[in-house]
Short mmCIF file of the C-alpha atoms (twelve columns), coordinates in Angstrom:
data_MODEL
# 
_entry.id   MODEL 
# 
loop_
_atom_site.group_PDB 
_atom_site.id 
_atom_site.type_symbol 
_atom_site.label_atom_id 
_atom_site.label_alt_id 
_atom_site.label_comp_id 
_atom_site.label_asym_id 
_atom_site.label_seq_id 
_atom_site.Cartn_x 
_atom_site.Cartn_y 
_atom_site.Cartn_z 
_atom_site.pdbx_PDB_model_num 
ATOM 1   C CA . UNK A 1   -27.324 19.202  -15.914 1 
ATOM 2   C CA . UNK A 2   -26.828 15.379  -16.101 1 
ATOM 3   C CA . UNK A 3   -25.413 14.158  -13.113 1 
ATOM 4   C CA . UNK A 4   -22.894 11.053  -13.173 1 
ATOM 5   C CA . UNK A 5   -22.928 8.458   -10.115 1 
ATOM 6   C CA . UNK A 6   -19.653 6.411   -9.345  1 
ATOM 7   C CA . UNK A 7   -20.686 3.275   -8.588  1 
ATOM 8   C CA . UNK A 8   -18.538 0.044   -6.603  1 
ATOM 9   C CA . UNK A 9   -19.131 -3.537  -7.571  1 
ATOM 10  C CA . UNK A 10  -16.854 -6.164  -5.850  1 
ATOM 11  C CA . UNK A 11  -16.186 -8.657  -9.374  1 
ATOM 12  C CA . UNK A 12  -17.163 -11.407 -7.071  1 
ATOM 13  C CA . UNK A 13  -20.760 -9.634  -6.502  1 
ATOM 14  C CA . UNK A 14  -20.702 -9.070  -10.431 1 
ATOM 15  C CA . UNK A 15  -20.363 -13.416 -10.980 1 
ATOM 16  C CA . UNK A 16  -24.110 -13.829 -9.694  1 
ATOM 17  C CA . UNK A 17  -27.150 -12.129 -10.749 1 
ATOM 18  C CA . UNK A 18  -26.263 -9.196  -13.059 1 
ATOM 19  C CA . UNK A 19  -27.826 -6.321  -11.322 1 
ATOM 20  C CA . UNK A 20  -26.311 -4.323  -13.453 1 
ATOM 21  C CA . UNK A 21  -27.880 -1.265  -16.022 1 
ATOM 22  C CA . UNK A 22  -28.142 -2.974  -19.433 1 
ATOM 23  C CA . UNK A 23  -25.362 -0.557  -20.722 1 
ATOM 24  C CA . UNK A 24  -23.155 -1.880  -17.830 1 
ATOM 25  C CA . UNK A 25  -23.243 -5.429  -18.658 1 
ATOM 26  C CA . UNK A 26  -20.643 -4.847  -21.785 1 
ATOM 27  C CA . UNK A 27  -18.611 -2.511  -19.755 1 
ATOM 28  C CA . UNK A 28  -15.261 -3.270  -17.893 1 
ATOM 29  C CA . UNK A 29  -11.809 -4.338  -17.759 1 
ATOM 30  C CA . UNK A 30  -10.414 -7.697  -18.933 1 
ATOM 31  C CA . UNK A 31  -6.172  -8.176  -17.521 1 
ATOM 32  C CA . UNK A 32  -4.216  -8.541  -20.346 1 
ATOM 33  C CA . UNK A 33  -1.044  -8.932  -18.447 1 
ATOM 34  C CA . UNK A 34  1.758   -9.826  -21.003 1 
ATOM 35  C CA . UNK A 35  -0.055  -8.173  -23.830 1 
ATOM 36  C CA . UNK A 36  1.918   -6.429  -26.651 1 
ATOM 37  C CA . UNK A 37  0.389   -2.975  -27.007 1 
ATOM 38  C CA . UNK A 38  -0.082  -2.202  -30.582 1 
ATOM 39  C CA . UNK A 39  2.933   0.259   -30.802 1 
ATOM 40  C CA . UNK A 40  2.299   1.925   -34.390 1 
ATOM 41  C CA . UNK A 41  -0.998  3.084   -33.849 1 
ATOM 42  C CA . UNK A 42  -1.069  6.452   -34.832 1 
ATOM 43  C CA . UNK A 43  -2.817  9.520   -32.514 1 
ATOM 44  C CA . UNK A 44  -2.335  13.322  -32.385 1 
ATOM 45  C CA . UNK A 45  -0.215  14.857  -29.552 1 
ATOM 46  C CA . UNK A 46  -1.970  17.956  -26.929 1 
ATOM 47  C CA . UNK A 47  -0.134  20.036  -29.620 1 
ATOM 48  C CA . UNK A 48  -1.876  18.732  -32.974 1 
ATOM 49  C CA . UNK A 49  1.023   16.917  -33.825 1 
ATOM 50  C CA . UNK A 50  0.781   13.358  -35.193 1 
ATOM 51  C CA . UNK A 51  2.553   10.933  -32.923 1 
ATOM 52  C CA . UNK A 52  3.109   6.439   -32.880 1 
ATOM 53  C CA . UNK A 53  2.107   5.245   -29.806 1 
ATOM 54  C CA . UNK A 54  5.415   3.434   -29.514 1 
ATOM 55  C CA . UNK A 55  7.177   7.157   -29.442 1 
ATOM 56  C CA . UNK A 56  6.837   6.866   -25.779 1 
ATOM 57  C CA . UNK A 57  8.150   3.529   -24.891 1 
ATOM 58  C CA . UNK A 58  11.890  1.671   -25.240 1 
ATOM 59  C CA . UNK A 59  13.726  2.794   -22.591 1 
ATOM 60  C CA . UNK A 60  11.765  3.325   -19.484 1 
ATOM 61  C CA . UNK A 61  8.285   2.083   -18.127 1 
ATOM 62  C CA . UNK A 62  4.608   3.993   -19.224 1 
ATOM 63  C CA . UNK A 63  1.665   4.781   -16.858 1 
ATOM 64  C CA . UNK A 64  -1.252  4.673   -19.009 1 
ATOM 65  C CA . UNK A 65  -4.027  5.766   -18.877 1 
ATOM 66  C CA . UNK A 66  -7.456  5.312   -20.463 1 
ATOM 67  C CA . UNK A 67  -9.911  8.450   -20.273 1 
ATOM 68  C CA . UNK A 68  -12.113 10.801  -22.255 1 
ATOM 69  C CA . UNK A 69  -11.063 14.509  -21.998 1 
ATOM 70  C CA . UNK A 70  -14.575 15.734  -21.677 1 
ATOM 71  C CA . UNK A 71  -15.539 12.954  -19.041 1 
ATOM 72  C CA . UNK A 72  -18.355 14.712  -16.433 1 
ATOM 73  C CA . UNK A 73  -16.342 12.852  -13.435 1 
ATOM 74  C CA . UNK A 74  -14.592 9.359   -12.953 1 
ATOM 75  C CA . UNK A 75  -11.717 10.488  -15.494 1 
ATOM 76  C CA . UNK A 76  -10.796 13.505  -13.710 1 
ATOM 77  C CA . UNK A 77  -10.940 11.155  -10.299 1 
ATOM 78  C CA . UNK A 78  -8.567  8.657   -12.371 1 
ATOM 79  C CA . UNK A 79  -6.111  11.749  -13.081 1 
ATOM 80  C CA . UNK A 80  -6.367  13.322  -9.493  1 
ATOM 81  C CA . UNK A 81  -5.679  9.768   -7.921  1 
ATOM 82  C CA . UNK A 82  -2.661  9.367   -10.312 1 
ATOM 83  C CA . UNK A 83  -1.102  12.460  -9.839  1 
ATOM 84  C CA . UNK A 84  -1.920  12.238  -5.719  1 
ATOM 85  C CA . UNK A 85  0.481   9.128   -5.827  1 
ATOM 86  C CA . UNK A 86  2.855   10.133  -8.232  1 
ATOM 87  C CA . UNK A 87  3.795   12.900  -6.385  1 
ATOM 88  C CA . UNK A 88  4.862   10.947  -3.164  1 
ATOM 89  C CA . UNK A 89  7.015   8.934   -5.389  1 
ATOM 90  C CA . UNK A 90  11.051  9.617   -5.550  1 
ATOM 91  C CA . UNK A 91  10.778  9.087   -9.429  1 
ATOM 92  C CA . UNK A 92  9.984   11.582  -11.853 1 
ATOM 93  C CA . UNK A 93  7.687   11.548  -15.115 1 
ATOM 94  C CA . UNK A 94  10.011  12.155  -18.429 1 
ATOM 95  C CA . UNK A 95  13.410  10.450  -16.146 1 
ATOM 96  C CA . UNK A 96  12.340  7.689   -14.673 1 
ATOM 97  C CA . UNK A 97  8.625   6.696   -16.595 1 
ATOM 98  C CA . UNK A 98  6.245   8.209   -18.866 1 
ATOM 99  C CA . UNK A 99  2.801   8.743   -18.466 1 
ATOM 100 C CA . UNK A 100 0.713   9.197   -21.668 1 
ATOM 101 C CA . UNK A 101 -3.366  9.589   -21.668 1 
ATOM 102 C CA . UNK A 102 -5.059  8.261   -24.768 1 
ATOM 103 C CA . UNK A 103 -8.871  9.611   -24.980 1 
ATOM 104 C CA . UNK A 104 -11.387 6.971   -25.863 1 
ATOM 105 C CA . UNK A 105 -13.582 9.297   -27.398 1 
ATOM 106 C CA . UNK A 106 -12.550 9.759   -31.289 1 
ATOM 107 C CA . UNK A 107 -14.509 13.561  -31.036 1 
ATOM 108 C CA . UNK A 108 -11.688 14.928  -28.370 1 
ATOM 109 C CA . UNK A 109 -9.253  17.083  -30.262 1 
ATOM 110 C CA . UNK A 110 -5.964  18.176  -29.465 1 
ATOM 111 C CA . UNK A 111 -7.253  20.953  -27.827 1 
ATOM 112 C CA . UNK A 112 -9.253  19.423  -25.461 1 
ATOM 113 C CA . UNK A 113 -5.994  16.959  -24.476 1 
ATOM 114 C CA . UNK A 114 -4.228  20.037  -24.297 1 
ATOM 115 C CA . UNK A 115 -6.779  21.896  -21.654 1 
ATOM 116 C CA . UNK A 116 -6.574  18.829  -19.678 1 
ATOM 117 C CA . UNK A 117 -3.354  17.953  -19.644 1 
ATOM 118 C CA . UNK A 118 -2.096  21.813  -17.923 1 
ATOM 119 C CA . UNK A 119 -3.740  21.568  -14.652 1 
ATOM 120 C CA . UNK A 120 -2.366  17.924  -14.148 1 
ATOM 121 C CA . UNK A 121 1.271   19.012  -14.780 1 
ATOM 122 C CA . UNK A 122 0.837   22.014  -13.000 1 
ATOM 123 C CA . UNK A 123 -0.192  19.740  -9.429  1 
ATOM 124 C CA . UNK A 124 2.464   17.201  -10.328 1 
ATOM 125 C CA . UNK A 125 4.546   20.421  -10.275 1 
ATOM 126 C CA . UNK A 126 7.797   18.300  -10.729 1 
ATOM 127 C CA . UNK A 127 10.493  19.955  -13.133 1 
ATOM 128 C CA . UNK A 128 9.916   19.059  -16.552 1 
ATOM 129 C CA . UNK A 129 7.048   17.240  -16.320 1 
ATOM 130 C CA . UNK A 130 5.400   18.535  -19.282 1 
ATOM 131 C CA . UNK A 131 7.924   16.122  -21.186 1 
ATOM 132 C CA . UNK A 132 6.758   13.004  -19.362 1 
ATOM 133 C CA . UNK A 133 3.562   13.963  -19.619 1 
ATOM 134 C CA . UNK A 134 1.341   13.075  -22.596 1 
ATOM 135 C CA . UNK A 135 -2.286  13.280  -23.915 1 
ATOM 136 C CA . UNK A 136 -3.245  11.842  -27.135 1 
ATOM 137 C CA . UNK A 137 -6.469  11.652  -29.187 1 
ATOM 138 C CA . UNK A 138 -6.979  9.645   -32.339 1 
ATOM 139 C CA . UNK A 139 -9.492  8.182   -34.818 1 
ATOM 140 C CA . UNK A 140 -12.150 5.227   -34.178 1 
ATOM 141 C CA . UNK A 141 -9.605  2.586   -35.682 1 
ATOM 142 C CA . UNK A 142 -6.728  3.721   -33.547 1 
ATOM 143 C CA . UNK A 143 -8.753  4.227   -30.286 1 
ATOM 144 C CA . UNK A 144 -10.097 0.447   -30.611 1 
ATOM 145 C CA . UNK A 145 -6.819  -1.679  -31.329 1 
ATOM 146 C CA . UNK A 146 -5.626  0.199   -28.231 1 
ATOM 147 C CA . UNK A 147 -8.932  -1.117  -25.704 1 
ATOM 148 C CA . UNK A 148 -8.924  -4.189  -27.222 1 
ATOM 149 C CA . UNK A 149 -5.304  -4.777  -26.367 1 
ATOM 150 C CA . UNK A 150 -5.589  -3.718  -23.131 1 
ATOM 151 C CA . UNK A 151 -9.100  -5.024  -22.399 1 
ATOM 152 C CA . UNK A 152 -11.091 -2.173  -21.490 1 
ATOM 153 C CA . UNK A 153 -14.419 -2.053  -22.590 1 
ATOM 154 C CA . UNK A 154 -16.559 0.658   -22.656 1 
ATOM 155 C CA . UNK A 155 -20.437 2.011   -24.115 1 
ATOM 156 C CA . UNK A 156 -21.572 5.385   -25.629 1 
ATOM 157 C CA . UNK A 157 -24.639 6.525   -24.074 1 
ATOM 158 C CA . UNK A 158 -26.328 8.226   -27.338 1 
ATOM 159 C CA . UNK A 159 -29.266 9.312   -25.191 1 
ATOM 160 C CA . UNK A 160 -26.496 11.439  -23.013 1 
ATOM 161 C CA . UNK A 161 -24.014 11.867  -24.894 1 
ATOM 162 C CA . UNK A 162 -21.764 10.176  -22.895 1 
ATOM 163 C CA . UNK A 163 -19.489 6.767   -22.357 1 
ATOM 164 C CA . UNK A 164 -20.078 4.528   -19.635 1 
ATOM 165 C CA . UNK A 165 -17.009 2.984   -18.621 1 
ATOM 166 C CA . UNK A 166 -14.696 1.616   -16.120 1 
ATOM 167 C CA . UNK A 167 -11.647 3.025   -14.159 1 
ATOM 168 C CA . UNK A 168 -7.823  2.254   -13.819 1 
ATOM 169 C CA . UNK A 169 -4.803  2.560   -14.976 1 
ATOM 170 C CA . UNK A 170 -1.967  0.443   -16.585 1 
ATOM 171 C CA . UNK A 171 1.831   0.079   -16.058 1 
ATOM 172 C CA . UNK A 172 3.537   -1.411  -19.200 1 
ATOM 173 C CA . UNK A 173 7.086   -2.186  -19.953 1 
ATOM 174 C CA . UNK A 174 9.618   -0.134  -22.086 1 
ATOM 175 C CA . UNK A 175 8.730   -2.729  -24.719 1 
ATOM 176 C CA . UNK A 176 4.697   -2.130  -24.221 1 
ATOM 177 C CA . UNK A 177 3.848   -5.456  -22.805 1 
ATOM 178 C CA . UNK A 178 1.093   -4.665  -19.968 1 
ATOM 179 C CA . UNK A 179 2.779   -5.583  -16.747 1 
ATOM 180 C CA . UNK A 180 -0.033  -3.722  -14.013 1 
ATOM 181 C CA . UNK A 181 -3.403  -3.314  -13.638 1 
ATOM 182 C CA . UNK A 182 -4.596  -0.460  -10.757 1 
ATOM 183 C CA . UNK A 183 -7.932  -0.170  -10.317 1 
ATOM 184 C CA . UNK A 184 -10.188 2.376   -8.732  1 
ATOM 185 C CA . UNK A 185 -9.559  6.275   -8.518  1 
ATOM 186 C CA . UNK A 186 -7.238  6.161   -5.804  1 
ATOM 187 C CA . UNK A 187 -3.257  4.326   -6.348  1 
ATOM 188 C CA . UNK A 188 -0.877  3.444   -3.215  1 
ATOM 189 C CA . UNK A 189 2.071   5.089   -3.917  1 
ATOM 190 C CA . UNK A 190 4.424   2.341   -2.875  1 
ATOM 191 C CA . UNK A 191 2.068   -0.640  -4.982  1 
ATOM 192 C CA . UNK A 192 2.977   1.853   -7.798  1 
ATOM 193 C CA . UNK A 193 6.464   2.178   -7.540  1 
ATOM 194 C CA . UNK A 194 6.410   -1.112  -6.938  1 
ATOM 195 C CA . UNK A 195 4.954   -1.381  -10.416 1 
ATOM 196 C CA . UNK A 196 7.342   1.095   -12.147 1 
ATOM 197 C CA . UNK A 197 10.039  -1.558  -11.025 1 
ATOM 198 C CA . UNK A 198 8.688   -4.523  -11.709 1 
ATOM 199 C CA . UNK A 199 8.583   -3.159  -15.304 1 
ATOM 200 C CA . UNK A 200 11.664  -1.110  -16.164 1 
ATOM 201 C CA . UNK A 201 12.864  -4.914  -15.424 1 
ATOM 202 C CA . UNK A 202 10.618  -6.176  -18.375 1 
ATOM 203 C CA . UNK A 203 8.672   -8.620  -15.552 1 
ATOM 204 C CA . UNK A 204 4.893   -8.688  -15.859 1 
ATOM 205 C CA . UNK A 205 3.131   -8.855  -12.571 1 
ATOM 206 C CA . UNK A 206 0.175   -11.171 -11.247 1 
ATOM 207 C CA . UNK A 207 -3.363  -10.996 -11.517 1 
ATOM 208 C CA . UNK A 208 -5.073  -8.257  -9.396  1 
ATOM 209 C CA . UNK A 209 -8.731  -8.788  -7.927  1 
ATOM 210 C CA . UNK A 210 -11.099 -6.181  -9.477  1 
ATOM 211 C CA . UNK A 211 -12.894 -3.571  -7.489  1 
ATOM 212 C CA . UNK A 212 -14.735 -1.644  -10.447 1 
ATOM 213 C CA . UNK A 213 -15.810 2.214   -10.468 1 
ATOM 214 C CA . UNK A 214 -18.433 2.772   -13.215 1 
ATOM 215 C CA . UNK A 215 -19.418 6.525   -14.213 1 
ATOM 216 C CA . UNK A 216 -22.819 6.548   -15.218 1 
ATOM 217 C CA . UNK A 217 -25.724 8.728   -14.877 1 
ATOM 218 C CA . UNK A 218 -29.024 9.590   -12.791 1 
ATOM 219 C CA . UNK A 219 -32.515 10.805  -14.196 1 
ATOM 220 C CA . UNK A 220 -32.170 14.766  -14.541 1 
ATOM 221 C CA . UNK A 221 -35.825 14.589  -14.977 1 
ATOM 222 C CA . UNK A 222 -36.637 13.186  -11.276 1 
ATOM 223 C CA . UNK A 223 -33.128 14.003  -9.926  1 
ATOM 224 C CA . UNK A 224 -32.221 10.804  -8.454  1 
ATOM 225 C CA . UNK A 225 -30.868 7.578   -9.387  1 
ATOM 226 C CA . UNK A 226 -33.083 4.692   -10.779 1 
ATOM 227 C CA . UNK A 227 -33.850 1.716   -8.604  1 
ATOM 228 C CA . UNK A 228 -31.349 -0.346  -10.455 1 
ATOM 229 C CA . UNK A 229 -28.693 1.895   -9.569  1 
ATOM 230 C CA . UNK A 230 -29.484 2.784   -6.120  1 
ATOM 231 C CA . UNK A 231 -29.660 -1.099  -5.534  1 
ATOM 232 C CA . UNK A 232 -25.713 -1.375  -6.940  1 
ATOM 233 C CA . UNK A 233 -24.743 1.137   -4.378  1 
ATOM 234 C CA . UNK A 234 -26.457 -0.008  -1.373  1 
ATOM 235 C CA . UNK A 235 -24.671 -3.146  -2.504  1 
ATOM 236 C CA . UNK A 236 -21.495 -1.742  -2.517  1 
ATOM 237 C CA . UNK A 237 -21.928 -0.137  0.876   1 
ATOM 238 C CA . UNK A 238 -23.287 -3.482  2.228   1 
ATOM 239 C CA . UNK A 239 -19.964 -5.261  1.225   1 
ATOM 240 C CA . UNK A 240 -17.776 -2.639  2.388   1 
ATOM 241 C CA . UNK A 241 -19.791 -2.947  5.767   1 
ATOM 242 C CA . UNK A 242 -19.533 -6.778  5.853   1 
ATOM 243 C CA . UNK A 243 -15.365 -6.704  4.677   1 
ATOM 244 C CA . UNK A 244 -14.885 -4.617  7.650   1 
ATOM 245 C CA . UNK A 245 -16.662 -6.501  10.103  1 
ATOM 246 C CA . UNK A 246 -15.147 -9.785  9.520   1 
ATOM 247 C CA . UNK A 247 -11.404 -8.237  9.157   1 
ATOM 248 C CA . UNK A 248 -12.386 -6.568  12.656  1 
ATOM 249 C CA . UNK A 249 -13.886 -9.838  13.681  1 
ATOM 250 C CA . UNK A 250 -10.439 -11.762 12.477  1 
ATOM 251 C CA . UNK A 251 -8.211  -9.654  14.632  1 
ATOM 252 C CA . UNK A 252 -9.947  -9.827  17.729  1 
ATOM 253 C CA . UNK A 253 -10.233 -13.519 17.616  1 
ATOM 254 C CA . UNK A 254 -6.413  -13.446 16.924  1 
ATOM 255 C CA . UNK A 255 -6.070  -11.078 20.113  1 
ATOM 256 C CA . UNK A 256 -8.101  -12.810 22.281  1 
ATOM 257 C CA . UNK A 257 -6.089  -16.413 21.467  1 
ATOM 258 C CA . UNK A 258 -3.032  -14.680 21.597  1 
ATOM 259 C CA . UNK A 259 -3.666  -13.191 25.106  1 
ATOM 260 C CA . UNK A 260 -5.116  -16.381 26.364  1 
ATOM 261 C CA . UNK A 261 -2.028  -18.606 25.050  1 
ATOM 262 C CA . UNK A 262 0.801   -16.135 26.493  1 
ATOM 263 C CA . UNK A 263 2.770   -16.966 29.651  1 
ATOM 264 C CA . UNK A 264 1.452   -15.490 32.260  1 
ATOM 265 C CA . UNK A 265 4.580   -14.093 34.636  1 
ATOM 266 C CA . UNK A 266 4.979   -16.070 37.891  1 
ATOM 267 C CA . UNK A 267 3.521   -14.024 41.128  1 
ATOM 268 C CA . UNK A 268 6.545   -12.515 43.034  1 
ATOM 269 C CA . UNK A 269 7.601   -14.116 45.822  1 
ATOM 270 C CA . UNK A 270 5.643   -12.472 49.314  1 
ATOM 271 C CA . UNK A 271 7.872   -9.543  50.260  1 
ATOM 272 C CA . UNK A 272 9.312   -9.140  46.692  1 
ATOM 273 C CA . UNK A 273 8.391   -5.961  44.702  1 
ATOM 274 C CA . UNK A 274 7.057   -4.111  47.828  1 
ATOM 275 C CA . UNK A 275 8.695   -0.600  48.802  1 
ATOM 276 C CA . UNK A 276 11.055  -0.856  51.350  1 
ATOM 277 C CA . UNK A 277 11.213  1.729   54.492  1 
# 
């Protein structure tokens, strides 16, 4: 079985020498904040039927998300993160926002968004949520005006069978501008309802750094990842390591001055503060 490694790359690592798996080097996620998502692009609901994108916007905001339905690992990760947070939050999917999956991959059918949309709505678990929650597939022409308006760029693997690609979600407005990027696999619940907000009030948020998860794949015939890979996540450990030391390194310099610099109490006066007979 083909095994599928996550790997982290700060952006700022990714601005020097390209380490990265040829496949890799095309793959990621531009922020299109303010873009106008192309709203008549037709797809095919979990159910078969045919759908506009822009059925799901005009009155309240839209999670969206990018995946393929038949993804070995990062796309479930994407879904598990999302739902993790969503269910924390006060609001509710089909009242308050929508959430609707589009599959990159023009060979997922209805059938497969409708096997992977159940155990999602089951964990959200909210009351309705099957309304508010949406999986779409579509053809080649569809899938692409989509990722290019929302900058996500991605790479079929024909020796695997599979796409390399990138992970996060979007938050656009009720008019389907893009107002939020979230990267990663895991959400904070309160940066997301922050998010929701931000654009059920039409407002398009800032630029976010990028901390990118790609899925791609080891050598089944050794069983281990090539040296290229490897190398990527020893990187990514080494940078977590080196973030944590200097925040750890930052606060106990701010400790130390801020101990040093207090006023000290004055020593009570001799006699003062003992225990009386």
């Amino acid at each position: 079985m083909t095994g599928v490694a996550c790997l982290l790359l700060v952006a700022g690592f990714a601005r020097g020498a390209d380490a990265r798996p040829p496949i890799l080097r095309d793959v990621g996620i531009t922020q299109r904040l303010g873009n106008q998502l192309p709203l008549d692009a037709l797809f095919l609901d979990e159910a078969g039927r045919p759908v506009r994108l822009g059925q799901y916007f005009g009155t309240r905001p839209v999670v969206l998300v990018l995946a393929y339905y038949n993804c070995p690992m990062l796309c479930t990760q994407v879904f598990g993160g999302l739902v993790s947070s969503l269910r924390v939050l006060s609001f509710d999917a089909g009242k308050d926002f929508e959430v609707v999956a589009v599959s990159f991959d023009p060979r997922d059918r209805p059938a497969d968004a409708a096997a992977k949309k159940a155990p999602y709505v089951a964990s959200y678990g909210r009351p309705g949520a099957a309304s508010g929650w949406h999986f779409l597939t579509g053809s080649t022409a569809s899938i692409e005006r989509l990722t290019e308006a929302v900058g996500f760029r991605y790479k079929y693997d024909e020796s695997l069978g599979q796409f390399a690609h990138a992970s996060a979600i979007t938050v656009a407005t009720p008019g389907g501008r893009l107002s939020r990027y979230f990267y990663g696999i895991e959400y904070a619940p309160r940066d997301l309802r922050l998010g929701l907000i931000e654009a059920s009030g039409n407002r398009i948020g800032s630029p976010v750094d990028q901390i990118l998860l790609y899925c791609y794949h080891y050598d089944p015939k050794v069983g281990k990842y090539g040296a290229v890979v490897m190398n990527m996540v020893r990187l990514g450990g080494v940078a977590a390591v080196l973030i944590l030391s200097t925040f750890l390194t930052i606060m106990w310099r701010r400790d130390f001055r801020r101990d040093r610099d207090a006023p000290h109490p004055a020593p009570l006066p001799r006699g003062e503060g003992e225990g009386r007979a």
